[in-house]
Backbone as CSV, one residue per row, in Angstrom:
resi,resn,N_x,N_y,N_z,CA_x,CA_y,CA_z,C_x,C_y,C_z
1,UNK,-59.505,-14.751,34.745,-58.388,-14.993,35.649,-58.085,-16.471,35.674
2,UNK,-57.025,-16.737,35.859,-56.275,-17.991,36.056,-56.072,-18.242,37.225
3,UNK,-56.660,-19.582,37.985,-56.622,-19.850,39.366,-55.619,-21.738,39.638
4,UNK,-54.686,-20.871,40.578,-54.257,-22.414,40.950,-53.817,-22.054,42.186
5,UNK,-53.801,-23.516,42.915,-53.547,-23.488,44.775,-52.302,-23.717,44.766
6,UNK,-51.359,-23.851,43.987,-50.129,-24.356,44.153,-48.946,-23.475,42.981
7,UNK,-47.737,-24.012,43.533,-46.673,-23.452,42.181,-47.057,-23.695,41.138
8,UNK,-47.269,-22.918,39.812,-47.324,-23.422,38.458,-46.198,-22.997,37.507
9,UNK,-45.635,-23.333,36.820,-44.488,-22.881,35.836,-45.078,-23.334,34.551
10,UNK,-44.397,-22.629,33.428,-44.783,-22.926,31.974,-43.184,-23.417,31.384
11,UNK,-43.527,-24.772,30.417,-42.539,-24.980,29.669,-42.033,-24.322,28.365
12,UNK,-40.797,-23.753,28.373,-40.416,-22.815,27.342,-39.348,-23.447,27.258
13,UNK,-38.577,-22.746,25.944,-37.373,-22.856,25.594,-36.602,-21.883,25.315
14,UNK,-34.895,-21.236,25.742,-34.722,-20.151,25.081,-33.393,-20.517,24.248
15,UNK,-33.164,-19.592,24.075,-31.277,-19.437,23.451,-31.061,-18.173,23.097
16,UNK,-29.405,-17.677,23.024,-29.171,-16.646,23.161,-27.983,-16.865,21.695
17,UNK,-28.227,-16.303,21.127,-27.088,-16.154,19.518,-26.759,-14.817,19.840
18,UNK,-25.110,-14.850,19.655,-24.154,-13.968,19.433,-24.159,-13.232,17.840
19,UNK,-24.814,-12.364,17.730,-25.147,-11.740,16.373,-22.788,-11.523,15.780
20,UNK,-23.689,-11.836,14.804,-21.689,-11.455,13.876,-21.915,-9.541,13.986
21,UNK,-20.557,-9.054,13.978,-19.946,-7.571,14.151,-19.563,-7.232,15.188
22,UNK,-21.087,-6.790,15.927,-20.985,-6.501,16.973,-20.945,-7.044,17.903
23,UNK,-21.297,-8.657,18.015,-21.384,-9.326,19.020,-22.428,-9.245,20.396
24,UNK,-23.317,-8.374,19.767,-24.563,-8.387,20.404,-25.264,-9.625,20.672
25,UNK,-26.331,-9.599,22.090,-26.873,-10.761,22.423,-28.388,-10.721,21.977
26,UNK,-28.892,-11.588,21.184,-30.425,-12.071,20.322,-30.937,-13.097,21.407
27,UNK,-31.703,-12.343,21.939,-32.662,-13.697,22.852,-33.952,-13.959,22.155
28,UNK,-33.817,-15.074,22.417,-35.611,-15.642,21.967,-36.073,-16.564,23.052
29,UNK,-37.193,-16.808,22.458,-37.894,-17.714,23.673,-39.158,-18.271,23.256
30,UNK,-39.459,-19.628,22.980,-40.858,-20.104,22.780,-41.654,-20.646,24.285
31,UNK,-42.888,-20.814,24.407,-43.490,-20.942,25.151,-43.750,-22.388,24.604
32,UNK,-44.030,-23.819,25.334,-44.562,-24.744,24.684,-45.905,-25.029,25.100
33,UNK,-46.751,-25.022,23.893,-48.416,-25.311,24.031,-48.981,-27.281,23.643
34,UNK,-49.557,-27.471,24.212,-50.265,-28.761,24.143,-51.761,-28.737,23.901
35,UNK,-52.233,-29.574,23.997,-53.791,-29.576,23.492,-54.705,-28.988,24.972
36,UNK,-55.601,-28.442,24.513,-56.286,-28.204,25.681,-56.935,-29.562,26.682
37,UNK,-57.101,-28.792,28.058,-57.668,-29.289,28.479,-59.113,-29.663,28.753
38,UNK,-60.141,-30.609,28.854,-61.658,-30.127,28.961,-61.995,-29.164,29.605
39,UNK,-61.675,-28.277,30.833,-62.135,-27.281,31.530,-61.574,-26.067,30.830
40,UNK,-61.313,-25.989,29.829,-60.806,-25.048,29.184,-61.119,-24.856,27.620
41,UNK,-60.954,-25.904,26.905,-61.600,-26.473,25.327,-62.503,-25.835,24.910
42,UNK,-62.801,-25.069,25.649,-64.320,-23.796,25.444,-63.559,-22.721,25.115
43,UNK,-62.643,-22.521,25.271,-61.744,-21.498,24.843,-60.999,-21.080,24.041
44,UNK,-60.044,-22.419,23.546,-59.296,-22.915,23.002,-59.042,-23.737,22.357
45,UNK,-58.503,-24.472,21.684,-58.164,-25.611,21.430,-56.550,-26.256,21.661
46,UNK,-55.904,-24.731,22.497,-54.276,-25.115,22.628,-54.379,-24.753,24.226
47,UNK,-53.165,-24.896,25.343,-53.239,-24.060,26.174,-51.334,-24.208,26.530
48,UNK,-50.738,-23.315,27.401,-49.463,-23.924,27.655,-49.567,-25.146,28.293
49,UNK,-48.061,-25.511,27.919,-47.611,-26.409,28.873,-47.040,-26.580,30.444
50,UNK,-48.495,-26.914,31.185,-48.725,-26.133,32.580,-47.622,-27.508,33.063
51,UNK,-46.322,-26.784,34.214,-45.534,-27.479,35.321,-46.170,-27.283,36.414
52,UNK,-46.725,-28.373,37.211,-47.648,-28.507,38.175,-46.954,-28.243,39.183
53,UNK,-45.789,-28.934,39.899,-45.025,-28.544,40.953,-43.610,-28.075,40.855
54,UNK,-43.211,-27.905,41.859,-41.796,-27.208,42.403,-40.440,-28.665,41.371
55,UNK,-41.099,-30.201,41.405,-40.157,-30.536,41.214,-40.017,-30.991,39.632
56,UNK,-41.520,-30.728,39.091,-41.614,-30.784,37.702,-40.926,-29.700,37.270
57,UNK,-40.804,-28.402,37.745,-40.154,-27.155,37.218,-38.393,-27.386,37.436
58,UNK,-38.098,-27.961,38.304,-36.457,-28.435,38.203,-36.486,-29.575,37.449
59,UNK,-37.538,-30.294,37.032,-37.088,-31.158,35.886,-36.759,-30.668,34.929
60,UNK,-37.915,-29.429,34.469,-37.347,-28.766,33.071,-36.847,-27.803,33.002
61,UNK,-36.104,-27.743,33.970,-35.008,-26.255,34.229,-33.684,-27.525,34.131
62,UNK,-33.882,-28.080,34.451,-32.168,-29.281,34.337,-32.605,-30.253,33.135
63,UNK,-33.632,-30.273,32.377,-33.370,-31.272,31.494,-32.387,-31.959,30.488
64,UNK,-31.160,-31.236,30.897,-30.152,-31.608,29.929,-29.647,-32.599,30.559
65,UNK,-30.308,-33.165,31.572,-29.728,-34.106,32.765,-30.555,-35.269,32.692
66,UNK,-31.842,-35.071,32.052,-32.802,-36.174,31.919,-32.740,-37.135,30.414
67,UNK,-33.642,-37.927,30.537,-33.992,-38.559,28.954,-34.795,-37.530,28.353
68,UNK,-34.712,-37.946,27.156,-36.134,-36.989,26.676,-37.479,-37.307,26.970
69,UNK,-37.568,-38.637,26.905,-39.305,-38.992,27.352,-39.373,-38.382,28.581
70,UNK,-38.695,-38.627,29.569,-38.850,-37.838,30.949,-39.678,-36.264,30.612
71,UNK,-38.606,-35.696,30.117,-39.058,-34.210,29.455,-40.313,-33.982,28.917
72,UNK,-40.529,-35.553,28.050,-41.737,-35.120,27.126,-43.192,-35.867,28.037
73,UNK,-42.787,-36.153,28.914,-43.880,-36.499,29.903,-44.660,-35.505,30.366
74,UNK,-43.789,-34.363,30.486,-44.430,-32.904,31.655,-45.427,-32.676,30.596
75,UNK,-45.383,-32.790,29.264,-46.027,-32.027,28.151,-47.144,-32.515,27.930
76,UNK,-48.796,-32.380,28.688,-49.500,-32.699,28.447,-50.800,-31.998,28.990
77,UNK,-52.006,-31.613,28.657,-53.197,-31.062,29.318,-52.784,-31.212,30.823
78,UNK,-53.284,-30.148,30.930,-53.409,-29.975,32.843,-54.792,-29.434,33.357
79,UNK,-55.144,-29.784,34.309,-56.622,-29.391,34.921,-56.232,-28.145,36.154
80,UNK,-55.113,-28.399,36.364,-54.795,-27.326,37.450,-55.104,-26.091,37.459
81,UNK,-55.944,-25.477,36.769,-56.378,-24.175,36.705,-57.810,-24.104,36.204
82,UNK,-58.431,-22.815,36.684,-59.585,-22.669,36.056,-60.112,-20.951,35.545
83,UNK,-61.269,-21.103,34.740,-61.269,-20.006,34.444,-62.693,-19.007,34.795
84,UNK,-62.440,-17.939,34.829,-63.498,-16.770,35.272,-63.381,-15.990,35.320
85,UNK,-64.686,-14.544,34.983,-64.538,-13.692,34.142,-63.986,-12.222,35.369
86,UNK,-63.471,-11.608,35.123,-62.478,-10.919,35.764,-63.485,-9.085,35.627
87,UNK,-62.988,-7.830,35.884,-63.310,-6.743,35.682,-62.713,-6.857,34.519
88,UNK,-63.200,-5.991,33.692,-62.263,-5.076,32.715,-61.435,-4.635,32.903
89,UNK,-61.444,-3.819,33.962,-59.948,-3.191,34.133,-58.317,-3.657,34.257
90,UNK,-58.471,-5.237,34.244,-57.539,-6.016,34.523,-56.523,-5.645,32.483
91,UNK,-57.315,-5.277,31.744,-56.799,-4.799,29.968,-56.248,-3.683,30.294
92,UNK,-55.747,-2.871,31.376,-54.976,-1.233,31.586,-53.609,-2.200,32.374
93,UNK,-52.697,-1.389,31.922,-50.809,-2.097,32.429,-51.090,-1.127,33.866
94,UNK,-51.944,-0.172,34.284,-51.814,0.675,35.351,-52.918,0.199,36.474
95,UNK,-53.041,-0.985,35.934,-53.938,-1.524,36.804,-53.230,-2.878,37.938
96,UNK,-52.732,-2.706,39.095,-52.516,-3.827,39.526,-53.065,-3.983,41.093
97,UNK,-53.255,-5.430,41.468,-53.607,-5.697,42.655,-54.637,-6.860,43.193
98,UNK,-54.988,-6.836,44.091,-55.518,-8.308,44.199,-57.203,-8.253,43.519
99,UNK,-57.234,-6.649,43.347,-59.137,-6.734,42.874,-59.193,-7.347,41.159
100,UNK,-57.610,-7.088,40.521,-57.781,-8.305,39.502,-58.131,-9.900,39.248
101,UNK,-58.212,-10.194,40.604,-58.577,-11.551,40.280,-59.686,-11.666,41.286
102,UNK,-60.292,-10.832,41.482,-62.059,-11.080,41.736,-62.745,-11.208,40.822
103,UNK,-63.698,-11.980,41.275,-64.875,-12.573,40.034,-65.859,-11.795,39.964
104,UNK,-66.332,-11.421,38.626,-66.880,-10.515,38.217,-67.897,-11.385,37.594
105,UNK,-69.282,-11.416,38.234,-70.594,-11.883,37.048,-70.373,-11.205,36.202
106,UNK,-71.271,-12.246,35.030,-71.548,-12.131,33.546,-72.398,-10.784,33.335
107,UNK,-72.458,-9.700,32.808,-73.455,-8.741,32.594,-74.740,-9.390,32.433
108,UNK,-75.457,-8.745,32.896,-76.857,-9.005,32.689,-77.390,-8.400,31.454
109,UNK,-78.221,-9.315,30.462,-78.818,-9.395,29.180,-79.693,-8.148,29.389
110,UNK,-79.556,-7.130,28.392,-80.749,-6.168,28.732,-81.820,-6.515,27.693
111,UNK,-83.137,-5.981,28.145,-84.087,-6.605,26.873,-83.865,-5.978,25.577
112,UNK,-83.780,-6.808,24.947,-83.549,-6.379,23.294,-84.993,-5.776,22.809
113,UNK,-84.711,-4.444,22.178,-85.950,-3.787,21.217,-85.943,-4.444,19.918
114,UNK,-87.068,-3.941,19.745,-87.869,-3.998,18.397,-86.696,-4.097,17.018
115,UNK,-85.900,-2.526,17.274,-85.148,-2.250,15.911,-83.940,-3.246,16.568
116,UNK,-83.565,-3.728,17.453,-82.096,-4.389,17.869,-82.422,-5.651,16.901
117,UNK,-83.806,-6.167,17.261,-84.113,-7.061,16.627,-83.575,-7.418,15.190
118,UNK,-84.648,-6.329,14.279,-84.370,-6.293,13.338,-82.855,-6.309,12.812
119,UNK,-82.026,-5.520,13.188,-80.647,-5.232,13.149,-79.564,-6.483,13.491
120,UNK,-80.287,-6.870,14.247,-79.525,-8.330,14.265,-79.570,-10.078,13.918
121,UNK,-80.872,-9.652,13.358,-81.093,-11.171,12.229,-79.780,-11.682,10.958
122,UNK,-79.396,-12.582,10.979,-78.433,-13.015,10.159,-79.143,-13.835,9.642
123,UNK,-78.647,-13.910,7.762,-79.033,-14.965,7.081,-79.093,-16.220,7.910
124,UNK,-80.323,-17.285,7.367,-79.653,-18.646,7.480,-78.664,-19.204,6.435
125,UNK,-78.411,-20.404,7.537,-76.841,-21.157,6.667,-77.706,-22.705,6.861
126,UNK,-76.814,-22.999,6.111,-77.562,-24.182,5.970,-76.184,-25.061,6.913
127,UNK,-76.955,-25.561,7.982,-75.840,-26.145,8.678,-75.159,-27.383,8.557
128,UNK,-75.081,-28.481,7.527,-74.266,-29.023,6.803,-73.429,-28.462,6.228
129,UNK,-73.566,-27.411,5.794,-72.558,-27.112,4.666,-71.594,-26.053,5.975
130,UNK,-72.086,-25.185,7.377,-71.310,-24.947,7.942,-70.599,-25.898,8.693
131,UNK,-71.205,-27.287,9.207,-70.218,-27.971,9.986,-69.504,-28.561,9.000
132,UNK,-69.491,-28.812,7.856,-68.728,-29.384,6.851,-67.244,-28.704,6.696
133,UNK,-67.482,-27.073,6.725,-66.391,-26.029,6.520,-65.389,-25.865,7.909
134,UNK,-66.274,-26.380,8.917,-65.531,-26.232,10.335,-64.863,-27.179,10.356
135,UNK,-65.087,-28.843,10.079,-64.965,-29.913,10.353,-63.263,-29.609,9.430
136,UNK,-63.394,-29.054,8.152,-61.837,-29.230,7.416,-61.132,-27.842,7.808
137,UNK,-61.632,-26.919,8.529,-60.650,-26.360,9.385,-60.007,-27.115,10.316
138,UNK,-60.672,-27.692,11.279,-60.456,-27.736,12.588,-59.372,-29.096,12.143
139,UNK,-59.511,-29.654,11.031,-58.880,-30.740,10.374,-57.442,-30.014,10.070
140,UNK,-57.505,-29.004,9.025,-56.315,-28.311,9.126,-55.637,-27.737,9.975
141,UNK,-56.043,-26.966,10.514,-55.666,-27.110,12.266,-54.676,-28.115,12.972
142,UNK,-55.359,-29.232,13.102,-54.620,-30.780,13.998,-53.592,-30.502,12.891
143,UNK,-54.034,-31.044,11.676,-52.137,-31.453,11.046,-51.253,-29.782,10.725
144,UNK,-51.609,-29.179,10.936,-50.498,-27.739,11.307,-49.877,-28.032,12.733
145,UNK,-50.453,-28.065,13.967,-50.516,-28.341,15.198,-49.729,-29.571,15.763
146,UNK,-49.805,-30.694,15.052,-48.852,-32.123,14.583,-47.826,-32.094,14.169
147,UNK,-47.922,-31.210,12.892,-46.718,-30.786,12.130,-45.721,-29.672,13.958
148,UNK,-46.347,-28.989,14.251,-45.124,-27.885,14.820,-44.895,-28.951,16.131
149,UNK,-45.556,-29.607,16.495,-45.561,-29.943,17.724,-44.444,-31.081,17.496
150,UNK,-44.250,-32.258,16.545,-43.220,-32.448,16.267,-41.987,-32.244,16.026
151,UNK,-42.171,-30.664,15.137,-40.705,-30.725,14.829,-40.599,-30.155,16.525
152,UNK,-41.607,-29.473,17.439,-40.934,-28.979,18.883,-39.787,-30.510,19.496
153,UNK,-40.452,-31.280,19.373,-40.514,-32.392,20.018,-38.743,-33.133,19.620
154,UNK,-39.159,-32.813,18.306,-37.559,-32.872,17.286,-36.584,-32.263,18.033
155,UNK,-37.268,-31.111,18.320,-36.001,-30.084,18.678,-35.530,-30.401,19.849
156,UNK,-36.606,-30.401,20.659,-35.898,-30.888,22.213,-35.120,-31.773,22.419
157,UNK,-35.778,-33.161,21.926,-34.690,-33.863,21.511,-33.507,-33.646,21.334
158,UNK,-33.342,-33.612,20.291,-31.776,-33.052,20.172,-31.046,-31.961,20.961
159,UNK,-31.939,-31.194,21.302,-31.066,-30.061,22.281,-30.304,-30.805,23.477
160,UNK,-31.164,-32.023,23.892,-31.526,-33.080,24.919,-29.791,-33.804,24.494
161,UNK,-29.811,-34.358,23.538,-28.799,-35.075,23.029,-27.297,-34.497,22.640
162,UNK,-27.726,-33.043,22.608,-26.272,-32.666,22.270,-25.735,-31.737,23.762
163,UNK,-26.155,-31.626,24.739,-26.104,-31.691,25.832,-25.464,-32.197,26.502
């Protein structure tokens, strides 16, 4: 569950294209993500882009009224929330109400047997050569993540400018 004491909003973007023929309406909508935050980085490595108050959320509901740095200020890790482990039942759409966001301890470890044992030994790795393989993911990663987060940044911009 996701906990905050106050208004929170997420920064998105939409637009609506008039399809050719029929003149039907195409909505889309991105959500904008930033780097995680430390109380969260255990999770993730992205999270949205959390609007903390009532007047950060009319900033980016009117931003065609602002600069862009203004805009691109809201866009950054937020601590305003935290996390904890919920029932299961909160994964059913027929599930609603306030017992979804009670905290649910961690199951308790039952003792592992003999054959679990056996059954669950994994090769060793030699752990150079795994942090080596993580290290140029997590590398590819940032510049994918750089790459989109720019051209986002591109985009607003200009949406900003032709406004």
């Amino acid at each position: 569950a996701v906990v905050s004491t106050q208004s929170t909003g997420i920064a998105g973007l939409y637009d609506v294209c008039r399809l050719e023929g029929d003149g039907s309406a195409l909505y889309s909508v991105s959500l904008i993500t930033t780097s995680a935050s430390p109380s969260i980085s255990w999770l993730h490595h992205r999270m949205p882009a959390l609007l903390e108050s009532e007047e950060e959320i009319r900033e980016w509901l009117h931003g065609g009224q602002l600069q862009s740095q203004s805009l691109l200020s809201l866009l950054h890790p937020r601590t305003c929330i935290s996390l904890y482990p919920v029932r299961k039942t909160v994964n059913s759409v027929h599930t609603n109400g306030p017992d979804c966001l009670t905290r649910q301890d961690p199951p308790k470890k039952r003792k592992s047997l003999t054959m679990d044992k056996f059954f669950a030994k994994k090769p060793k790795i030699d752990s150079n050569e795994e942090e080596s393989k993580a290290d140029s993911k997590v590398e590819k990663q940032d510049k994918e993540e750089n790459s989109i987060r720019e051209s986002k940044e591109d985009f607003v911009k200009e949406e900003i400018k032709s406004q």
